[in-house]
Each structure stands twice: as structure tokens, then as C-alpha cells.
TORGU-887322 format. One line per 3 residues: their letters; for each residue z, x, y of C-alpha. Coordinates in Angstrom, 2 decimals, m for minus. Last residue first. Layout:
A	Z X Y ~ ...
***
This chain:
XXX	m12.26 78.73 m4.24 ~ m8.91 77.46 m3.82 ~ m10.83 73.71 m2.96
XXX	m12.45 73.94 m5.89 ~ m9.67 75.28 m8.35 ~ m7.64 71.89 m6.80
XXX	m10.38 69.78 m7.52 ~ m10.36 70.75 m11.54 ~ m6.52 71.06 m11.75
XXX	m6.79 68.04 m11.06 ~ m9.02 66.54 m13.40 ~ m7.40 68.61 m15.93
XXX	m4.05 66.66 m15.33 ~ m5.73 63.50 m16.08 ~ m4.63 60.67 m13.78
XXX	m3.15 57.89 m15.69 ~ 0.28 58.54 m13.73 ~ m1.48 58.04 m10.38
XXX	m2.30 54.28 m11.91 ~ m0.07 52.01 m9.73 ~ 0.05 48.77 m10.31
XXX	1.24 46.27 m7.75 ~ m2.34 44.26 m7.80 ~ m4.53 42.49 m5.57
XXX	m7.36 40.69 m7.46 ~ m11.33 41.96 m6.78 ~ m14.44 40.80 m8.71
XXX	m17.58 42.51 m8.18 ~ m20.57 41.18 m9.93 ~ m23.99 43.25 m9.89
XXX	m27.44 41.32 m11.12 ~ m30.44 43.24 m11.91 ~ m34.13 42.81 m11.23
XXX	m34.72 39.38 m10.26 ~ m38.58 38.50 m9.90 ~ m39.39 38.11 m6.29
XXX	m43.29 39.47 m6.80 ~ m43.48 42.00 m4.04 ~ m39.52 42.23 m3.11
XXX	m38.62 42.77 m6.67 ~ m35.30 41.49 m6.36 ~ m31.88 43.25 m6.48
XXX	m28.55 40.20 m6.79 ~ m25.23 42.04 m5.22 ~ m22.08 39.64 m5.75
XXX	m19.07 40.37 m4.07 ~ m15.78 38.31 m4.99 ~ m11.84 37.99 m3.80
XXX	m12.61 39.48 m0.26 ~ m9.33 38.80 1.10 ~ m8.15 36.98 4.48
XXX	m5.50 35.89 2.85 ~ m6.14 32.38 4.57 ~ m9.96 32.58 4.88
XXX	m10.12 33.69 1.22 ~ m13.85 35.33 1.15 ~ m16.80 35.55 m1.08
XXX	m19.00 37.95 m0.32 ~ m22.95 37.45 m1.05 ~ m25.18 40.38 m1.24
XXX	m28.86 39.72 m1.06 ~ m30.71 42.94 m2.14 ~ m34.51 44.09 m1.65
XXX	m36.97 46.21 m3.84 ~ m39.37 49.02 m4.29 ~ m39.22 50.15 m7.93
XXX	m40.05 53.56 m8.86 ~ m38.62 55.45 m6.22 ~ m35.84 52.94 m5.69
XXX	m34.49 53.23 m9.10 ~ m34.06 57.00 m8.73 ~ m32.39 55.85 m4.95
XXX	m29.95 53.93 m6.67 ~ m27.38 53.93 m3.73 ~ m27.95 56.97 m1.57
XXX	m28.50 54.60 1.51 ~ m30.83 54.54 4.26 ~ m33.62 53.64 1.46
XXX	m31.61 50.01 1.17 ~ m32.05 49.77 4.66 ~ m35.65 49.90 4.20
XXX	m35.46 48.48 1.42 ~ m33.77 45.06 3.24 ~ m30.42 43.70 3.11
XXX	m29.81 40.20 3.09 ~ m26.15 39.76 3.74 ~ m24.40 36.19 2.72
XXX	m21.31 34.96 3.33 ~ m19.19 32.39 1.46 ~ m15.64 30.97 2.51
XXX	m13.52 29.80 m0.27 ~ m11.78 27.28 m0.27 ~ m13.57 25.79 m3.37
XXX	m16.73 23.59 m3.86 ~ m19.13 26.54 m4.50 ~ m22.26 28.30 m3.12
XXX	m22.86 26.35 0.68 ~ m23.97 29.85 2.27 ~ m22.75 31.02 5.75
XXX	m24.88 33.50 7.36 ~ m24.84 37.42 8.53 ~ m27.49 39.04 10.73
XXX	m24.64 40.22 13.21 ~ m23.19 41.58 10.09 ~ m25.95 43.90 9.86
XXX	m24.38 46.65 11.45 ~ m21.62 46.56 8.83 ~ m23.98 47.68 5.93
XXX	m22.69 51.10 5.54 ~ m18.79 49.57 5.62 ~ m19.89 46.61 2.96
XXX	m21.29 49.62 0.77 ~ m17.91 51.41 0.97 ~ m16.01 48.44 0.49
XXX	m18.31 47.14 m2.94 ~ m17.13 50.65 m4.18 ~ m19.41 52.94 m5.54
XXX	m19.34 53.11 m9.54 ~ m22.13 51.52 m11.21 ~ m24.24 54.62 m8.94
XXX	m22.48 57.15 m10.68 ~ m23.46 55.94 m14.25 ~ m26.49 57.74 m14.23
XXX	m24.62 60.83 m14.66 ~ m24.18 59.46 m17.96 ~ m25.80 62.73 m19.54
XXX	m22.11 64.04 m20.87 ~ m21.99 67.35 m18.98 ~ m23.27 64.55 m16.10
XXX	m20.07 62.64 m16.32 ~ m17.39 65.47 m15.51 ~ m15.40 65.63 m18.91
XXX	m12.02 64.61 m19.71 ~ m11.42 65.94 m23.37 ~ m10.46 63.42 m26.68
XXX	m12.37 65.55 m28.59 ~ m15.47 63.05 m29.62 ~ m15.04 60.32 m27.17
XXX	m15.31 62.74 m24.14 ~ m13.15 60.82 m21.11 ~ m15.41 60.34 m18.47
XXX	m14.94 62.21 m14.95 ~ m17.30 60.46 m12.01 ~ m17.21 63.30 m8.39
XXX	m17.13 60.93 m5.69 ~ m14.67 63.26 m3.72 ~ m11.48 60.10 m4.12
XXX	m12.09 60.68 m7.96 ~ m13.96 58.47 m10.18 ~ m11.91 57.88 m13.72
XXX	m13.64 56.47 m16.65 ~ m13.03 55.48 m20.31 ~ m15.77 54.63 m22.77
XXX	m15.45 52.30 m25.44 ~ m19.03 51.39 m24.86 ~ m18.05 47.65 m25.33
XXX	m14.73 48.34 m23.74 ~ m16.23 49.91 m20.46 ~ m12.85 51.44 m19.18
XXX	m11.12 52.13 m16.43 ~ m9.75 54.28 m13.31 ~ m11.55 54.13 m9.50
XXX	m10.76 55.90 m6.40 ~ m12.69 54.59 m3.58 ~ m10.93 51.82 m1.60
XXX	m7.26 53.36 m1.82 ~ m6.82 52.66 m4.97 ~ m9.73 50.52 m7.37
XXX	m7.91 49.49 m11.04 ~ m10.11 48.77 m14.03 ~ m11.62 46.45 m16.24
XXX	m16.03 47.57 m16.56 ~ m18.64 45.19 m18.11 ~ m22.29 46.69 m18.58
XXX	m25.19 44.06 m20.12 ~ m28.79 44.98 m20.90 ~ m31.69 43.96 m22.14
XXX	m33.16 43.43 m18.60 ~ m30.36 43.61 m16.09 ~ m26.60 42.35 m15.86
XXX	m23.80 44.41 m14.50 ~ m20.46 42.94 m14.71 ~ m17.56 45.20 m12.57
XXX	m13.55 43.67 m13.14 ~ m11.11 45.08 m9.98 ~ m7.82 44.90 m9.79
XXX	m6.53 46.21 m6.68 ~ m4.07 48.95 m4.94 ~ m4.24 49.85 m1.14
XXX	m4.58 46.25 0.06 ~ m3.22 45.88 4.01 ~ m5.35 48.31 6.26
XXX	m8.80 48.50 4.30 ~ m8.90 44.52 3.31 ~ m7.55 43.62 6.60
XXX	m10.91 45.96 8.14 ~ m13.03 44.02 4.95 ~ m11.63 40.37 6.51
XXX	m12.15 41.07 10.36 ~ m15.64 42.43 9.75 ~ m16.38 39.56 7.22
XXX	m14.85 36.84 9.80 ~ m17.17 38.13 12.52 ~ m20.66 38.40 11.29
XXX	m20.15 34.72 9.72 ~ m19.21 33.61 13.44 ~ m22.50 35.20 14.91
XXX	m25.12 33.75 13.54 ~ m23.57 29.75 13.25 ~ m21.73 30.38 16.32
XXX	m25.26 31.37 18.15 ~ m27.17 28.25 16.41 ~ m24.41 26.01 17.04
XXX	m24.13 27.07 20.75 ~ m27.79 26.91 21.02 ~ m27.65 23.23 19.51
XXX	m25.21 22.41 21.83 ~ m26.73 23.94 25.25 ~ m29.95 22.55 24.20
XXX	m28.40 18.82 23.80 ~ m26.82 19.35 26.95 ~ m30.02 19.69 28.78
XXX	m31.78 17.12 27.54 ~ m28.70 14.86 28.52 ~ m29.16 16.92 32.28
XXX	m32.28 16.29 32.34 ~ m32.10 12.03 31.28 ~ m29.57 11.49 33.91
XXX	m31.38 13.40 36.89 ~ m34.44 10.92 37.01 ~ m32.15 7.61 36.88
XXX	m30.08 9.55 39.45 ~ m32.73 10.34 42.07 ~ m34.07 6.28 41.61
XXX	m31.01 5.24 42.21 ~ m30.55 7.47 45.27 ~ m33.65 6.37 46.55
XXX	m32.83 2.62 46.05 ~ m29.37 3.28 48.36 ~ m31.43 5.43 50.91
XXX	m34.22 2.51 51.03 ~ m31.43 m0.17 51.42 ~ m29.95 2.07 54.10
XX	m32.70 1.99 56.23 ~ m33.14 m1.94 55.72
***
């Protein structure tokens, strides 16, 4: 009879200890979905933009701005993840940014590289800054990172939101700032394979009213060309006065 009671006690113990521990492993899987969702995202773009930085020194890259009345569409190469040489076709302007930020335009009138703001298109340094160096100021907000369902291909999609007050951390349009208080969502598109950033799109809001501002498309292609031969001679003679000096 003793044992009866033990036997029907244990049944009773085990009926009551089944349904917590399901309960519990349905919280331990949707926490580990939650935390893999978060943090995975966070991951892949670090490990993509520091393969981007050791492996691809020379790249196509094609720049679309699009804001109110306005459109701005720059073909050019990007070495060594800041230097920059192109042209704006519909402005028939051509541009080279060298590796000290400084923005050169060649003078349409005698043929004469020119530093940009002798030219008043000064304003045009801000078009210029690598989508690298903005993904390397942002990298503490990978953790914050999420996958984004945006297109049917391989690639993978990621998206940033940055905030203005991370935006104001930044020198990046800080005259526009001033006047117009607003937030960014950057999505990267990445080849999981290559592990190369083939896309990064930056989309500014008004962050009272949500109204989109401007759109910025970066796209990226690896490429064998090498444009040192391009480089104006005056430019350098330029930087290396500068540093004599």
C-alpha cells in the first residue's frame, strides 16, 4: 500500500514537472532566437566591412543622391577605402578626393584642378565620405543591428537605425543638421559568400513628421583598375608643399 502511494506520488511529481520544464524550453528557444536574431546581424557586418578593409583595395563605386528637386549621380573608382576619382556626367564635373579629405575638382573653364571650395562646391564634401568610413563610426551600433526581408536574392540585408544624436557625433552634414533635425536608416546589403558589401543605402527622415528627406545609394563592384595614373600632378605637388611646410 506504501509503495502504491510513493508510485502515485511520483506520478503526480512528474505530471507537475513535465509541463515546467516544456514552458521552460519554449523560453530558452525564443530567447535564443531573439538573442541570435540581435546579435548575429551585428556580427556578419563587422566580419564583412573588416574583409572588405583587408582584401578589396580597388572598387567601383556608382553614388545616386536623390532629394527634393534634385538628382546627383557620381561613376568612379574608391582605393584604399577613402580616396575617390570621378565624374558627375550630368554636371560634367570631374572629381578627385585625396586620402587627407581635402575634395579637388577639375575647373571646367581652364582645364585647372582646383580645391572645391575656390569653386563654391565645398558643399560637395559631404557626397563624398566613404560608406566604409561611416560603417567604421557606426560600428558600436552593430549590436543594435537587424535582418530585413528587402529582396529575393542571396543577398543578406542589414539594417542600422541611427539616431541624431548619433548623427550629431559625426561631421557628416552637420549644416543640414542645424536646420533640420533628423534620423537615418542605413541598410547594407551583403554577399554572404564573398563576404562583400555590394550595396549601402542611407534613407534621412524628418524624425518629427517622418517625411523622407534625401535618399543616398552606394553601389560597390571590385575592380583591377588602378587610377594612380589619373592623379593630377598639381594635386600633389599641392600635399607635398604642405607637408614641407
Amino acid at each position: 500500500m506504501l509503495l502504491f502511494k510513493k508510485r502515485n506520488t511520483n506520478l503526480e511529481l512528474e505530471k507537475l514537472l513535465l509541463p515546467v520544464l516544456l514552458l521552460l524550453l519554449v523560453v530558452l528557444a525564443y530567447y535564443n532566437i531573439i538573442f541570435l536574431e540581435n546579435a548575429r546581424p551585428g556580427r556578419i557586418l563587422k566580419k564583412t566591412l573588416q574583409s572588405m578593409e583587408q582584401n578589396y583595395n580597388n572598387l567601383d563605386i556608382e553614388i545616386v543622391e536623390r532629394g527634393q528637386g534634385y538628382r546627383i549621380n557620381f561613376k568612379g573608382n574608391l582605393r584604399d577605402k577613402d580616396i575617390i576619382y570621378g565624374n558627375i556626367p550630368n554636371y560634367m564635373l570631374e572629381i578627385y578626393k585625396h586620402s587627407s579629405g581635402e575634395l579637388f575638382v577639375k575647373d571646367l573653364k581652364d582645364g585647372t584642378w582646383k580645391r572645391a571650395a575656390e569653386l563654391e562646391l565645398d558643399s560637395l564634401q559631404d557626397f563624398f565620405i566613404s560608406p566604409f568610413e561611416l560603417l567604421v563610426l557606426w560600428s558600436h551600433l552593430f549590436k543594435e543591428a537587424k535582418f530585413v526581408n528587402y529582396s529575393g536574392g542571396k543577398e543578406k540585408v542589414i539594417l542600422l537605425n541611427i539616431s541624431p544624436q548619433e548623427l550629431e557625433k559625426t561631421t557628416f552634414l552637420q549644416d543640414y543638421l542645424t536646420q533640420n533635425p533628423f534620423g537615418l536608416e542605413c541598410l547594407v546589403f551583403i554577399e554572404p559568400e564573398e563576404l562583400f558589401i555590394n550595396q549601402v543605402i542611407l534613407s534621412f527622415y524628418d524624425n518629427k513628421n517622418l517625411e523622407s528627406i534625401l535618399s543616398r545609394t552606394f553601389s560597390i563592384k571590385y575592380s583591377e583598375n588602378d587610377f594612380s595614373d589619373v592623379i593630377p600632378t598639381s594635386i600633389l605637388w599641392q600635399k607635398e608643399e604642405e607637408v614641407i611646410y
